[in-house]
VOSEMAR-884436 format. One line per 5 residues: number of its first residue (from 1); their letters; for each residue x, y, z of N, C-alpha, C, O. Coordinates in steps of 0.2 Angstrom, whole numbers, plus 5000, padded with zeros to 4 digits. Atoms other than C-alpha are relative to their C-alpha. Layout:
N
NUM	A	X:Y:Z:X:Y:Z:X:Y:Z:X:Y:Z; ...
// end
This chain:
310
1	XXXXX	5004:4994:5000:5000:5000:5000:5004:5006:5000:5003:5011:4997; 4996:4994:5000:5014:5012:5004:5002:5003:4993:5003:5010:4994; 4999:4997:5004:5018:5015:4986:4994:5001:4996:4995:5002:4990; 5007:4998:5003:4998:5019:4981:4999:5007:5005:4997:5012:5003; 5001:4998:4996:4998:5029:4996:5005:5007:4997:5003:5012:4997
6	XXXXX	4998:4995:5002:5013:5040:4989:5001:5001:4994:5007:5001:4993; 5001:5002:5006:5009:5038:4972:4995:5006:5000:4996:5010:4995; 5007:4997:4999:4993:5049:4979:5003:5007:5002:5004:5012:4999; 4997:4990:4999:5003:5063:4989:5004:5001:4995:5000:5007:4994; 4996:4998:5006:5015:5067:4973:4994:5003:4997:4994:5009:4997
11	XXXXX	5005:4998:5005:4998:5068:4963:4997:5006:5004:4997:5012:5002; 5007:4995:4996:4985:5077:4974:5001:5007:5001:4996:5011:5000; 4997:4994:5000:4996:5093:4977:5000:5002:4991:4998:5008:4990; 5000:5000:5006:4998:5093:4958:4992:5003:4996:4991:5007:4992; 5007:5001:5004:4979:5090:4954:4998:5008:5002:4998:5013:4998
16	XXXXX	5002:4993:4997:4974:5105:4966:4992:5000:5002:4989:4995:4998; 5006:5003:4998:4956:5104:4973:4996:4998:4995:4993:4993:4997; 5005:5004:5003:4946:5103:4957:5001:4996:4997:4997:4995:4992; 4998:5006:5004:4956:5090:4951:4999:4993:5007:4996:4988:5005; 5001:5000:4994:4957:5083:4968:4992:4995:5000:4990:4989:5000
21	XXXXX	5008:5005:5001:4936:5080:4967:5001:4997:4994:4998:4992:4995; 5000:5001:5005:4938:5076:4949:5004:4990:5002:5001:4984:5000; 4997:5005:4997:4951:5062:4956:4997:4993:5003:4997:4987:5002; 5004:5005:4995:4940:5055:4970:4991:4997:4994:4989:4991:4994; 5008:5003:5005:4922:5053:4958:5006:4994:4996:5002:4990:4993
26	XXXXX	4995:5006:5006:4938:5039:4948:4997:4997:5005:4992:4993:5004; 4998:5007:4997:4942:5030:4962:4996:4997:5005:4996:4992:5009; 5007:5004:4998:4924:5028:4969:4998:4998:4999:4996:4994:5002; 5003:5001:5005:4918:5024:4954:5003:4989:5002:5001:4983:5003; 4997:5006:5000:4931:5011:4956:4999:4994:5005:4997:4988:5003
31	XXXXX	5002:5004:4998:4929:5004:4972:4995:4998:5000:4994:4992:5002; 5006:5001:4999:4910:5006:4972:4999:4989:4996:4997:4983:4998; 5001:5005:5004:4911:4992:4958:5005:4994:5000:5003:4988:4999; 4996:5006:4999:4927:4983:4962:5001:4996:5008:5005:4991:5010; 4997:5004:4991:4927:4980:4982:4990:4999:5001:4988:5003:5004
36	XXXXX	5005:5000:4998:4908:4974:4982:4999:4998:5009:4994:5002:5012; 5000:4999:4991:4911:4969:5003:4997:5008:5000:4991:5008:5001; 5001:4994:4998:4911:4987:5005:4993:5006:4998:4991:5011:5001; 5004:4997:5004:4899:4993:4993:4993:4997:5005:4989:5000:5009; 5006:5002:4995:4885:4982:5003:4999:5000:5007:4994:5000:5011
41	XXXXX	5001:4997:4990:4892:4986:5022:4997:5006:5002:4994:5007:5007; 5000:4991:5000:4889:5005:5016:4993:4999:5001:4989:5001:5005; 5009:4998:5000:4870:5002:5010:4996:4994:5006:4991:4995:5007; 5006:5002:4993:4864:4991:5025:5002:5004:5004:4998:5009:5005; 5002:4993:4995:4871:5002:5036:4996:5005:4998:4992:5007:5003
46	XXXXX	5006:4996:5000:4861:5015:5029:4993:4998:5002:4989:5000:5006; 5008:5003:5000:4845:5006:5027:5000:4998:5007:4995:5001:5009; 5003:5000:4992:4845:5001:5044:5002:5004:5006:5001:5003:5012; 4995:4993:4994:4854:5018:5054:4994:5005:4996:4991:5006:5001; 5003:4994:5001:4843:5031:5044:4993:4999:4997:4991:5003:4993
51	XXXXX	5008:5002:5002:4825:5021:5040:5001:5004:4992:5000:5010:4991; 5001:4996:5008:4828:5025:5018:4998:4992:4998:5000:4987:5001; 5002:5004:5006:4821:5014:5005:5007:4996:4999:5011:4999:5003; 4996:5006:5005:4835:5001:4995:5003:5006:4996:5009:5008:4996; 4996:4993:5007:4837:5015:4982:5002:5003:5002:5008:5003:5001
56	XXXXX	4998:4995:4997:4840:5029:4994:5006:4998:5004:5009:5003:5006; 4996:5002:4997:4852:5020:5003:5006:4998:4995:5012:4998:4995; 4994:5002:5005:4860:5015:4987:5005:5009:4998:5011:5011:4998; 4999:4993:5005:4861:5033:4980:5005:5004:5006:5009:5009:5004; 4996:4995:4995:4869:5040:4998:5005:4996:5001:5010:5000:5000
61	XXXXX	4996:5005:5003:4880:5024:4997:5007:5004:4996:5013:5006:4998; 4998:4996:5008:4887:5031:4980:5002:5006:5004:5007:5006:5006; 4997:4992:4999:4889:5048:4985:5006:5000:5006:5011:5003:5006; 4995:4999:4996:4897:5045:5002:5006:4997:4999:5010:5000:5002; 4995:5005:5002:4910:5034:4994:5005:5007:4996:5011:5008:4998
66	XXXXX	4999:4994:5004:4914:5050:4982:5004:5006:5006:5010:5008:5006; 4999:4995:4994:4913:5061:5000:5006:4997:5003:5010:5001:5003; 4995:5004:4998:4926:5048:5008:5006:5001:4997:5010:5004:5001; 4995:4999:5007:4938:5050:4993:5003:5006:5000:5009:5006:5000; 5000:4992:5000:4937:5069:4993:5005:5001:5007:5009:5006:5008
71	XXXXX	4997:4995:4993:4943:5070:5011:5006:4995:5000:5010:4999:5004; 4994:5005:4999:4957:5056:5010:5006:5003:4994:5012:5003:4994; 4994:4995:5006:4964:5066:4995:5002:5006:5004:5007:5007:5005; 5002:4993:4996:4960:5082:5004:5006:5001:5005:5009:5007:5006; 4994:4999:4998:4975:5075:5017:5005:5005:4998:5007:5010:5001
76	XXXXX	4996:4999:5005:4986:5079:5004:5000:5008:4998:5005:5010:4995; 5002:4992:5001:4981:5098:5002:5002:5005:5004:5004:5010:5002; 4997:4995:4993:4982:5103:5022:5004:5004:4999:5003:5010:5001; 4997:4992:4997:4996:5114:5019:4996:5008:4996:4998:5014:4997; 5004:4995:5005:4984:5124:5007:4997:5006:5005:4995:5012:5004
81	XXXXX	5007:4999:4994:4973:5127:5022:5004:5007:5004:5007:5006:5010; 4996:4994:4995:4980:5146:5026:4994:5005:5001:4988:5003:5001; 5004:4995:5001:4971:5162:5028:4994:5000:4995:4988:4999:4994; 5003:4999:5008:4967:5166:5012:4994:4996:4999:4989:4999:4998; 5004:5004:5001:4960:5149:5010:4994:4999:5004:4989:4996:5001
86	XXXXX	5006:5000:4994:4948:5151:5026:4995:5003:4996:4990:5001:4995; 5005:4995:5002:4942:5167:5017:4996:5000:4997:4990:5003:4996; 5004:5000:5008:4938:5162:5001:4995:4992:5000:4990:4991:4996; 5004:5006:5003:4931:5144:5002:4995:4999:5007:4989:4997:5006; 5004:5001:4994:4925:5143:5022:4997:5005:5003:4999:5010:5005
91	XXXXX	5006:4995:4997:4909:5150:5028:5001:4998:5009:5006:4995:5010; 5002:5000:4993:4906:5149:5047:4992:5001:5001:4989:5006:4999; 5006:5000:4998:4890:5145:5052:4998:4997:5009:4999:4991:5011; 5003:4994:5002:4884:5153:5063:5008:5005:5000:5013:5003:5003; 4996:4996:5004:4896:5168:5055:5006:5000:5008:5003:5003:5013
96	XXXXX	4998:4996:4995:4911:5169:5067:5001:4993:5007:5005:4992:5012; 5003:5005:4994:4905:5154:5079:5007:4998:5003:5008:4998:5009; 4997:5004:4997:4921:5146:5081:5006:5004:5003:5009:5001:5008; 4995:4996:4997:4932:5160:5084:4996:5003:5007:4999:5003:5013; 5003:4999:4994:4919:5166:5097:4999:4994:5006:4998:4994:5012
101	XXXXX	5001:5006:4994:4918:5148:5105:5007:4999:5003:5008:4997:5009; 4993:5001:4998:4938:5148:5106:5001:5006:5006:5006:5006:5008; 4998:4997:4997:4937:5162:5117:4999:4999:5008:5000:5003:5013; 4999:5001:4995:4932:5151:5130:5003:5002:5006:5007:4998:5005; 4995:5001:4996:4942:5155:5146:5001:4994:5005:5000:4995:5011
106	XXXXX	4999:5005:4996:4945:5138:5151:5003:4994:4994:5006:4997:4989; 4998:5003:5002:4950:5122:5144:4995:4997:4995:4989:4999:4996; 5005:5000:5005:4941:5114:5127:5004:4991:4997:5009:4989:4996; 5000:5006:5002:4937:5095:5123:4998:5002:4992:4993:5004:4994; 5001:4999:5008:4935:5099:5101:4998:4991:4998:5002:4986:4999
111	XXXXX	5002:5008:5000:4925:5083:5096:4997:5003:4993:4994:5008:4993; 5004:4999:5008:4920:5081:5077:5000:4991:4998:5001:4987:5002; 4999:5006:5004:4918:5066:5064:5001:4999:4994:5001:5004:4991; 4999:5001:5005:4923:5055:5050:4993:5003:4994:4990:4999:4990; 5006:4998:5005:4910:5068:5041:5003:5007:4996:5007:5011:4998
116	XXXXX	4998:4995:5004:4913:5081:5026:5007:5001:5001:5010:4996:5003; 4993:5000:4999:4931:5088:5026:5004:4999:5008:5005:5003:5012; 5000:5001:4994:4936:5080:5042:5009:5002:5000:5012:5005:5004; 4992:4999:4999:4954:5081:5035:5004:5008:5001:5009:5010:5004; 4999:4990:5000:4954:5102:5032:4997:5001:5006:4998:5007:5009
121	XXXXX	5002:4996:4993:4947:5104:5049:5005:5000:5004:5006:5004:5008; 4994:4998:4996:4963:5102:5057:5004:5005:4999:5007:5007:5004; 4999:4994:5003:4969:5115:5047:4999:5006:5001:5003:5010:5003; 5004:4996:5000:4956:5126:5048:4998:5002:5007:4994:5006:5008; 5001:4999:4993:4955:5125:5067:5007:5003:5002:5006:5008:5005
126	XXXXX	4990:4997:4999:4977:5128:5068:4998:5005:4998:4998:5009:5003; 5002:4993:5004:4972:5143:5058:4997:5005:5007:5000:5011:5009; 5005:4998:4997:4960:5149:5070:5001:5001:5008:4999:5006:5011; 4997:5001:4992:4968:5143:5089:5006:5005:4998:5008:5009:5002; 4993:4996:4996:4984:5152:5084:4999:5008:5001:5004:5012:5004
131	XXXXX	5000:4993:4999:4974:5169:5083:4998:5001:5005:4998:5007:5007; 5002:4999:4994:4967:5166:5098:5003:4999:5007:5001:4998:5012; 4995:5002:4995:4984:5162:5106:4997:4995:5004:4995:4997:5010; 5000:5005:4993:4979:5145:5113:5002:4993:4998:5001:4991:4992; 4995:5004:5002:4989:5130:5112:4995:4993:4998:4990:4992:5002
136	XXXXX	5003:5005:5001:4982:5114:5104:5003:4995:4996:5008:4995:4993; 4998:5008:5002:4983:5095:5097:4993:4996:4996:4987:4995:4997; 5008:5007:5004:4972:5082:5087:5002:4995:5001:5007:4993:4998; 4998:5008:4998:4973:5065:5094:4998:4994:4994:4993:4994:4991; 5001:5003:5007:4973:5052:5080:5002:4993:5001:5008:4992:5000
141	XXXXX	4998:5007:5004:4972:5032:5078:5006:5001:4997:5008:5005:4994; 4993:5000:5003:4988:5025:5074:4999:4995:4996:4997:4989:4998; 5001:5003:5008:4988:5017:5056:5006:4994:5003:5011:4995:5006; 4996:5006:4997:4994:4999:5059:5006:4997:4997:5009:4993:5000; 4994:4999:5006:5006:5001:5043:5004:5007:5004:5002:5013:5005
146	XXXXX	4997:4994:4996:5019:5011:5053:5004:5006:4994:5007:5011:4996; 4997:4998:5006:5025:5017:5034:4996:5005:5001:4998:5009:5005; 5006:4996:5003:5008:5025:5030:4998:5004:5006:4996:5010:5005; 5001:4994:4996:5006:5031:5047:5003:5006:5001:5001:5011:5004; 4993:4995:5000:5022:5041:5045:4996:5005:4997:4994:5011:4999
151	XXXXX	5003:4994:5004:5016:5050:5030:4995:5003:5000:4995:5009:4999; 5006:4996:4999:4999:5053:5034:5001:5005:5004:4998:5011:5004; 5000:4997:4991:5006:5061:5052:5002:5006:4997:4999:5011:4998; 4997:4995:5004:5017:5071:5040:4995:5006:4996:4996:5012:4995; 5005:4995:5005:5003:5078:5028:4995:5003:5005:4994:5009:5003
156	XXXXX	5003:4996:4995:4992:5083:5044:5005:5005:5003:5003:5010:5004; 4996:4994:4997:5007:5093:5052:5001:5007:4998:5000:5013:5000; 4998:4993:5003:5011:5103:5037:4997:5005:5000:5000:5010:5001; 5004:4994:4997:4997:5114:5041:5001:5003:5007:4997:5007:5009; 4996:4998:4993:5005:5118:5057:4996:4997:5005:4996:5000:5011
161	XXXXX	5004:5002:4995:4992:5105:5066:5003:4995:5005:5005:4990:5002; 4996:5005:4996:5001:5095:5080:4996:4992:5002:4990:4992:5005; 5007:5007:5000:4994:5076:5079:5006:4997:5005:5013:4998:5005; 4996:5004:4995:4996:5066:5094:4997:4993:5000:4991:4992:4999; 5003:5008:5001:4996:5047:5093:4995:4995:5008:4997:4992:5013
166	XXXXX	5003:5002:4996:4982:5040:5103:5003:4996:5006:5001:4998:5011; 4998:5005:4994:4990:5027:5115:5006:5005:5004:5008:5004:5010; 4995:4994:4996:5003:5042:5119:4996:5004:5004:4998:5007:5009; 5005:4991:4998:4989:5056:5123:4999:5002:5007:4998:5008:5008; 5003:4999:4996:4983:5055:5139:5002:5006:5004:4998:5010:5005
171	XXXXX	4997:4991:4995:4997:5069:5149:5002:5003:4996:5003:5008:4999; 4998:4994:5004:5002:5078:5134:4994:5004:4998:4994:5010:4997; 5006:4996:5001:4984:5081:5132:4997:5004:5006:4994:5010:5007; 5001:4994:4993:4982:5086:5150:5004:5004:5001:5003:5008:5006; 4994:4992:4999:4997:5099:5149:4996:5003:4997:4994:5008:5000
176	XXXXX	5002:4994:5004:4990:5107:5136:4992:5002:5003:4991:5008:5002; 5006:4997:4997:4972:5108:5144:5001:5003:5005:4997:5007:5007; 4997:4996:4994:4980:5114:5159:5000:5007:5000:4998:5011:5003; 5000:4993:5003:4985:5128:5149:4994:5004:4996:4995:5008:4991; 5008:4998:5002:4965:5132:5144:5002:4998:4992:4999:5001:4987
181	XXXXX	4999:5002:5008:4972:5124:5127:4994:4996:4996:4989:4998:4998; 5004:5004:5006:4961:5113:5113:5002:4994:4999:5007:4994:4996; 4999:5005:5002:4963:5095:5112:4993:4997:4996:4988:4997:4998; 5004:5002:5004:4952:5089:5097:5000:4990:4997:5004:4986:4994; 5003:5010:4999:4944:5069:5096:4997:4999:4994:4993:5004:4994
186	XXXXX	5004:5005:5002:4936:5060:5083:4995:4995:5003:4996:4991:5007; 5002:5004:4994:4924:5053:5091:4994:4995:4997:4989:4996:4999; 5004:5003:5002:4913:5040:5079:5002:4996:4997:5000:4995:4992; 4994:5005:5004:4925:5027:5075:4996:4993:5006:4992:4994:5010; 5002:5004:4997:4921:5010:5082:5007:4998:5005:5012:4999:5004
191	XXXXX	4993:5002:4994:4932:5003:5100:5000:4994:5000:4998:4990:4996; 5000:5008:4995:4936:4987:5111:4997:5002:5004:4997:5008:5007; 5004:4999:4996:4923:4985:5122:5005:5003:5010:5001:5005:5015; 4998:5000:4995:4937:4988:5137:5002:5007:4999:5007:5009:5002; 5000:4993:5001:4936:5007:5130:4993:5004:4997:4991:5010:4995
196	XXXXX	5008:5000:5002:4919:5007:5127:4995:5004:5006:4996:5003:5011; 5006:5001:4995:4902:5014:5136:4999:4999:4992:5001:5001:4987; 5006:5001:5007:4888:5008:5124:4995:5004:5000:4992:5003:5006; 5004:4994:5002:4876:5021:5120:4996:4998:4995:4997:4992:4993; 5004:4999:5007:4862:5023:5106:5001:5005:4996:5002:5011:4998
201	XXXXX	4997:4996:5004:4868:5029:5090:4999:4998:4994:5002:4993:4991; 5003:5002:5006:4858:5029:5073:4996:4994:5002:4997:4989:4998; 5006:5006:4998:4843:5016:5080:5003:4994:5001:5001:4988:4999; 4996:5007:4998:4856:5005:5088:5003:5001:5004:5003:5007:5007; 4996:4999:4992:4868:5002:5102:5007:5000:4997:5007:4997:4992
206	XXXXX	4995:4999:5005:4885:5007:5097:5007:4999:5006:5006:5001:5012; 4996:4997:4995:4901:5007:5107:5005:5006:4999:5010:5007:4996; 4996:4993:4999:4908:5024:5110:5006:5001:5005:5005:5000:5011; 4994:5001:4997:4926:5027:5114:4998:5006:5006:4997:5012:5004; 5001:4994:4997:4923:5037:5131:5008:5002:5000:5008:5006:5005
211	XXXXX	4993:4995:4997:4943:5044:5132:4998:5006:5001:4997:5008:5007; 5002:4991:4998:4937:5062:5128:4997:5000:5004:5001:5002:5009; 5007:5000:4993:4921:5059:5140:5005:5003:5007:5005:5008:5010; 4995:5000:4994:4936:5055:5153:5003:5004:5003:5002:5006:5009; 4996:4995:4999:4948:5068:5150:4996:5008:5000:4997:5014:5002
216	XXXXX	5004:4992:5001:4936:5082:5147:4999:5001:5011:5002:5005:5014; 5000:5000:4994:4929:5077:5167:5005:5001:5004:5004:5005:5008; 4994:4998:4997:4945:5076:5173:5005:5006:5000:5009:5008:5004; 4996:4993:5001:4952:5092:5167:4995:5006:5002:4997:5011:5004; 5001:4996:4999:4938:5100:5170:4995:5005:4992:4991:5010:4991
221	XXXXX	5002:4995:5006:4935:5105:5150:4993:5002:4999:4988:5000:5003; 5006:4997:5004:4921:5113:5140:5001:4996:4994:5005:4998:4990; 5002:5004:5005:4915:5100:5126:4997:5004:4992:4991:5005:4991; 5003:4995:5006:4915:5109:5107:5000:4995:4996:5004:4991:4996; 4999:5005:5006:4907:5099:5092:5001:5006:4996:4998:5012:4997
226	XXXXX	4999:4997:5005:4914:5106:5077:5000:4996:4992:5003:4990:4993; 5000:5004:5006:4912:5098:5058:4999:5005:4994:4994:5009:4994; 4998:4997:5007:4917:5105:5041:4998:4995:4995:5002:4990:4993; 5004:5001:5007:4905:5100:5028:5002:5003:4995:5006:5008:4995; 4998:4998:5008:4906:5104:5009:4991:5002:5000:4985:5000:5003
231	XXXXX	5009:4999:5001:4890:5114:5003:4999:5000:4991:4996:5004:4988; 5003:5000:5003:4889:5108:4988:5003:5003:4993:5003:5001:4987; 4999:4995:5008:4896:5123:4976:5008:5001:5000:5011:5005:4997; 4991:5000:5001:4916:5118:4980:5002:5005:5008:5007:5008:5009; 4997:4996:4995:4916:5128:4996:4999:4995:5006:5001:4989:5007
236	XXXXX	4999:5005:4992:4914:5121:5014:4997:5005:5005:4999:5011:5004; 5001:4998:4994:4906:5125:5030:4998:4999:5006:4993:4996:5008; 4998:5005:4993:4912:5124:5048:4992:5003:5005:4989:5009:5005; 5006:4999:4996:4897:5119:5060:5004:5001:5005:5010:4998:5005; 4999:5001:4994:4899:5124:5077:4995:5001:5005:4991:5005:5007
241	XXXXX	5008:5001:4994:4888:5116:5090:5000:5005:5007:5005:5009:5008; 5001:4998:4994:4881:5122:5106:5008:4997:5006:5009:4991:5008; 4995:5003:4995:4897:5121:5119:4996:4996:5007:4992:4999:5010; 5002:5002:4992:4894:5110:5134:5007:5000:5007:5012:4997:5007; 4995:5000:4995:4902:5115:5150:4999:4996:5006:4994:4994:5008
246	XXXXX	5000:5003:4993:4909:5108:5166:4992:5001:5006:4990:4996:5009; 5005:5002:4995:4894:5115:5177:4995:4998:4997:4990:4998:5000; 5009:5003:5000:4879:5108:5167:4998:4991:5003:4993:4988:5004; 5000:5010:4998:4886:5089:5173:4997:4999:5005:4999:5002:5011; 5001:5004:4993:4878:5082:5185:5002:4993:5006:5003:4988:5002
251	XXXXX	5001:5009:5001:4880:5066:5196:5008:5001:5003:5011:5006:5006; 4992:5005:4997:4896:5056:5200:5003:5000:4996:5000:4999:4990; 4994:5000:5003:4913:5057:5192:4996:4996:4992:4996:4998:4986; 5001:5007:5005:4905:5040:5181:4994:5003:4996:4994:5003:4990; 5004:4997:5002:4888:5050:5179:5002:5005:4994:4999:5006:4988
256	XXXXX	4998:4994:5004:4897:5065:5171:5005:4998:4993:5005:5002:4988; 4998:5004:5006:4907:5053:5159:4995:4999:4996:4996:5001:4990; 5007:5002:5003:4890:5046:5154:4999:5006:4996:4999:5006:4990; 5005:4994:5007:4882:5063:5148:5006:5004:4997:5006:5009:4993; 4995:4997:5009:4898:5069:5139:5002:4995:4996:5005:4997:4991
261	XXXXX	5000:5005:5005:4900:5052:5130:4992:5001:4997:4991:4999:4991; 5006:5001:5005:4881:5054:5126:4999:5006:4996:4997:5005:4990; 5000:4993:5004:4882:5073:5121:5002:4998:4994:4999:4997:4989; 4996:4998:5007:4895:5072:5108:4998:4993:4994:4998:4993:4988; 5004:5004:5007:4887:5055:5100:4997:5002:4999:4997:5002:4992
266	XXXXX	5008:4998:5003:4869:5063:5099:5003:5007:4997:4998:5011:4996; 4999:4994:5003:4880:5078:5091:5001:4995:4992:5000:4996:4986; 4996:5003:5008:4888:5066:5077:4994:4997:4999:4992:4996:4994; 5006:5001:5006:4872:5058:5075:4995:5005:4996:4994:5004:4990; 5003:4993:5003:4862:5074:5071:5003:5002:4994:5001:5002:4989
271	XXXXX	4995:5001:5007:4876:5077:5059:4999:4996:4994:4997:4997:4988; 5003:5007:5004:4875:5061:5052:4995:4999:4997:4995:4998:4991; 5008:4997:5004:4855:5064:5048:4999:5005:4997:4996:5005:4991; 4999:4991:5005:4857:5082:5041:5006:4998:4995:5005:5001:4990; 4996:5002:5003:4872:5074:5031:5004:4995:4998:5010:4995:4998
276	XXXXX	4997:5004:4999:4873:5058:5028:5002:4998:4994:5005:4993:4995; 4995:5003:5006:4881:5055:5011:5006:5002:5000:5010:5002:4995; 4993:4996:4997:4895:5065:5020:5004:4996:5007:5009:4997:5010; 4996:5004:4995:4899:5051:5032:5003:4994:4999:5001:4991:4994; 4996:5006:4999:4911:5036:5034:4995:4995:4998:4997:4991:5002
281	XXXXX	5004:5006:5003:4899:5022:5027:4999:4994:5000:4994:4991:5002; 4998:5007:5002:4909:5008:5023:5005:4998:5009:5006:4992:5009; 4999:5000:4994:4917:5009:5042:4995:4998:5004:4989:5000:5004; 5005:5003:4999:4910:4995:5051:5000:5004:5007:5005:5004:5011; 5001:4996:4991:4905:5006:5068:4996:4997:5003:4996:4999:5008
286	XXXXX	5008:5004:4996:4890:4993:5074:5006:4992:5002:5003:4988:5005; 4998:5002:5000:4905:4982:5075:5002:4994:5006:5002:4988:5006; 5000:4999:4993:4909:4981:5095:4993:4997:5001:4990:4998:4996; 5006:5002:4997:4893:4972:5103:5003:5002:5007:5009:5003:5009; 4999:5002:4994:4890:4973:5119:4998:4993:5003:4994:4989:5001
291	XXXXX	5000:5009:4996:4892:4957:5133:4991:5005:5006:4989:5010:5008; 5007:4999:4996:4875:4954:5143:5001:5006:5005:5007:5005:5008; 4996:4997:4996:4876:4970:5155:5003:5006:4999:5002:5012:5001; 4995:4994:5001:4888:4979:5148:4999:5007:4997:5003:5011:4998; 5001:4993:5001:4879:4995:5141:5000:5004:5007:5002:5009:5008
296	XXXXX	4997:4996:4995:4879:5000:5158:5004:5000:5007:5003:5002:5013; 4994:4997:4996:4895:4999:5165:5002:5005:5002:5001:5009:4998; 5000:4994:4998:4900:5011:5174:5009:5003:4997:5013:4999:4997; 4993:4999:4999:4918:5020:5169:5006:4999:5004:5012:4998:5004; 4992:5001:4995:4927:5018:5183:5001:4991:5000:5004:4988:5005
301	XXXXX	4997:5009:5001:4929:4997:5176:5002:5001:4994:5002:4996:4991; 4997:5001:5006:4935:5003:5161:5010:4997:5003:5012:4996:5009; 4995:5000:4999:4953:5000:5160:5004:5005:5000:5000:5010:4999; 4996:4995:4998:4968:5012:5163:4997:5006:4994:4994:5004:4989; 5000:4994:5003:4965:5030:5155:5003:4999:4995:5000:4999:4989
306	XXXXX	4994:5000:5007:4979:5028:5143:4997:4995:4994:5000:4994:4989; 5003:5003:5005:4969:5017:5134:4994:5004:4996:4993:5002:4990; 5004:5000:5001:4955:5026:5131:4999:5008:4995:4994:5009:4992; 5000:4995:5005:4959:5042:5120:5000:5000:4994:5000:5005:4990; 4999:5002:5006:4959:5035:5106:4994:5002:4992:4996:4999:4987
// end
């Protein structure tokens, strides 16, 4: 894979974005028709996650595959992602939102998803955190190809984003939250059930990696969903949810786990319904079951923290 993979960064910088999407409609085209596995994981999970017909499941299928594409190329772009680039291609909705929610004074859990430009929001957040003098990180799954994880780690930096590798994260992310800094999560990826609570998500029971949940409580942070969609006409634009802070928890250290692992699901699923030909598809998320019981274990039986950032 590693020479497909840099076969991709050489070209993509070259194509430039509307080559870039023109790129991605290829090699959808291609999987849709050549990796039938994935082609059928995409449309039952639809069909059964968002109540659609056969057809419409087909049709969002197809397109999310295109959207998947776009953002996998899109890596490859990151260093593009300057000012400039903010102004002319990213809207803010609501106008401003993110640079006003950054002005927190406190510390900030940033939770988004494998939705719309997942890979420019890294970007587009470095951009934004360093006008607001505050120190930040993107925590990120570690590619189990150590080649492939290199380069990717490499094409997120060049935007000036600091990617820290999940099983590392736990006190490098509490430094920086110390310092009312930004630690930003992925939070809709499937876990092991010994970093898991089980939650409902998309008309089923899902395992949700609680790390953020953990560290957000333990630090003390302020919970931001943020997600960078495409609208359609080559531009993009960054959502910025309702922040959730430390005083609206209630309950027990394990309680307040619970409703910041529920918030920021029922934020990526809302997303997901407003925009689902914009998400991760063919990624098996329903994957994880839970054991009799286990939806509601409590956090404090998960395993060591350092496991759970992930």
């Amino acid at each position: 894979m590693k020479p497909f993979y840099a076969a991709v960064a050489n070209l993509a910088p070259k194509l430039g974005f509307k080559g870039v999407r023109g790129l991605a409609g290829v090699l959808a085209c291609c999987m849709w028709h050549l990796v039938p596995s994935r082609r059928k994981l995409a449309i039952r999970a639809i069909e059964k996650h968002i109540d659609v017909s056969p057809e419409q499941a087909a049709r969002i299928a197809r397109s999310s595959f295109t959207h998947n594409f776009q953002s996998f190329l899109e890596l490859f772009l990151s260093g593009r992602v300057d000012e400039e680039f903010l102004q002319r291609h990213i809207r803010g909705i609501p106008p401003n939102g993110l640079q006003q929610a950054l002005k927190y004074d406190g510390p900030i859990i940033g939770i988004t998803a494998h939705l719309g430009a997942w890979e420019f929001l890294g970007g587009a957040l470095g951009n934004t955190i360093r006008k607001e003098r505050k120190e930040a990180l993107v925590v990120v799954r570690r590619n189990k190809n150590p080649d492939i994880h290199e380069l990717i780690t490499h094409f997120r930096q060049i935007g000036g984003t600091r990617v820290v590798d999940h099983r590392q994260a736990v006190f490098t992310v509490l430094k920086v939250l110390k310092k009312k800094g930004l630690a930003a999560f992925l939070v809709d990826h499937n876990c092991p059930r010994n970093e898991a609570i089980f939650l409902p998500f998309l008309n089923d029971i899902a395992a949700v990696n609680m790390g953020p949940a953990v560290l957000a409580v333990r630090s003390g942070a302020a919970v931001l969903p943020v997600f960078l969609v495409r609208d359609g006409q080559g531009g993009y634009e960054t959502h910025v949810g309702k922040m959730l802070t430390p005083e609206e928890l209630t309950g027990s250290r394990d309680d307040k786990i619970r409703q910041v692992a529920r918030f920021y699901t029922q934020q990526v699923e809302d997303y997901v319904r407003k925009y689902p030909e914009q998400w991760f598809w063919m990624h098996k998320r329903w994957k994880t079951r839970p054991e009799a019981g286990q939806d509601n274990r409590s956090a404090s039986e998960s395993t060591r923290e350092e496991k759970l950032v992930g």
